[in-house]
C-alpha positions as CSV (number, residue, x, y, z in Angstrom):
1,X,0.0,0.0,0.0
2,X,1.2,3.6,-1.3
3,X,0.8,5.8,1.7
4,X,0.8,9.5,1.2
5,X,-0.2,13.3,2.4
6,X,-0.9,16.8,0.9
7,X,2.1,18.5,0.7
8,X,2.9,22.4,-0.3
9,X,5.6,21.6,-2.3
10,X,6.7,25.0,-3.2
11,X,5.1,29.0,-3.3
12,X,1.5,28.3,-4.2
13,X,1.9,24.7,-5.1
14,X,0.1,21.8,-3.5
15,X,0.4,17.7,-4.6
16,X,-0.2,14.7,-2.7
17,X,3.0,13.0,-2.3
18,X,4.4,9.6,-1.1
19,X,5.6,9.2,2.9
20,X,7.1,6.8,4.5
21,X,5.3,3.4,5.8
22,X,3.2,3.9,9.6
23,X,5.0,2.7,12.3
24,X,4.1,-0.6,13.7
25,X,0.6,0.1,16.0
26,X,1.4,0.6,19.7
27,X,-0.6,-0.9,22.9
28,X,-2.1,2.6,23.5
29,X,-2.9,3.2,19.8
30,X,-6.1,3.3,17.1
31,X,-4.9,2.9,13.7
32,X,-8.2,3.6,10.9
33,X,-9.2,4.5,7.2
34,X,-9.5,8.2,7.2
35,X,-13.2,9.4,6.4
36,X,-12.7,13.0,6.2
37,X,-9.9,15.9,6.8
38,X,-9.9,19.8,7.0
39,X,-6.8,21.6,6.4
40,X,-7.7,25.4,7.4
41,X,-8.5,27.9,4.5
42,X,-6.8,30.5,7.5
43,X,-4.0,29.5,9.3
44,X,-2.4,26.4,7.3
45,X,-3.3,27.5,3.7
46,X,-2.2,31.4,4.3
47,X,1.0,30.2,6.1
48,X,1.9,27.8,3.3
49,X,1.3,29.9,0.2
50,X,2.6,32.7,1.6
51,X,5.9,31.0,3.8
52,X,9.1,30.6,2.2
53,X,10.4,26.6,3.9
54,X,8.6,23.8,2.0
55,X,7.9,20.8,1.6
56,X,5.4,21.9,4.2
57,X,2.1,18.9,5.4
58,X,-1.0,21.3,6.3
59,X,-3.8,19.9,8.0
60,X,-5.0,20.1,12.0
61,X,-8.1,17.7,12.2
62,X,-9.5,14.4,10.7
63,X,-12.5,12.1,11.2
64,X,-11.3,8.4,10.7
65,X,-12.7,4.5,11.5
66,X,-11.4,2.8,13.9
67,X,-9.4,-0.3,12.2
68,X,-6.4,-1.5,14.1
69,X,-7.2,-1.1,18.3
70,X,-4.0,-1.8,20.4
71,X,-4.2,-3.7,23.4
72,X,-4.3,-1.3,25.9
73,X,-7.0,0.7,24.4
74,X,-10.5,0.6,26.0
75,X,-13.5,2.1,25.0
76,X,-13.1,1.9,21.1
77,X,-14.6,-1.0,19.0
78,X,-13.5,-1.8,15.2
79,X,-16.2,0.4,13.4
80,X,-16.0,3.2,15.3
81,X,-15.6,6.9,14.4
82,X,-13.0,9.2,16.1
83,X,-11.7,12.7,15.4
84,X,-8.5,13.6,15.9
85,X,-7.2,17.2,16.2
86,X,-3.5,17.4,16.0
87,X,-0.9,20.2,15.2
88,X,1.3,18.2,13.2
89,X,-1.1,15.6,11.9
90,X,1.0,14.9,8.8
91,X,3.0,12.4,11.0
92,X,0.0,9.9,11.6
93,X,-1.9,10.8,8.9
94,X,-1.6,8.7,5.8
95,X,-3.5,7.7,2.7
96,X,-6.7,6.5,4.1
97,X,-5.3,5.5,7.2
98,X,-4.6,7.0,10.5
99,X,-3.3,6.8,13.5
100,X,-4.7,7.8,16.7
101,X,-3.4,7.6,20.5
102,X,-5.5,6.6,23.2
């Protein structure tokens, strides 16, 4: 499986590109197909088209299914719908998968 995120590559230039494989899943950790994501019209678009370091990964918050559930986790079932609001969501996020820590 190809896993990837949208990058700005350079001024006013987007693509989706290729990033490394996940991590292997953790005790404490929710791995899932990713439903939906936002990356903010604001902050994270305005930064990245106007800043001058790239590659740059935009995005702050995702809705994804609950695939993968460590052993540790409690309260999540396979199926189930989570939203994550991260930062620096580029580093779990990947092409219809993500990562989530309990």
């Amino acid at each position: 499986m190809k896993h990837c995120a949208t990058s700005i590559t350079s001024k006013e230039h987007a693509e989706l590109v290729e990033v490394a494989t996940p991590a292997a899943l953790g005790a404490n950790e929710v791995r899932g197909r990713t439903v939906c994501t936002l990356i903010s019209p604001g902050t994270e678009l305005a930064w990245n088209h106007t800043g001058t370091s790239f590659p740059s990964f935009p995005a702050y918050s995702a809705i994804f299914a609950a695939d993968d559930i460590g052993a540790e986790v409690k309260g999540v079932s396979e199926g189930d719908l989570r939203l994550v609001r991260l930062g620096r969501f580029r580093r779990i996020c990947f092409r219809r998968r993500l990562l989530w820590r309990a």
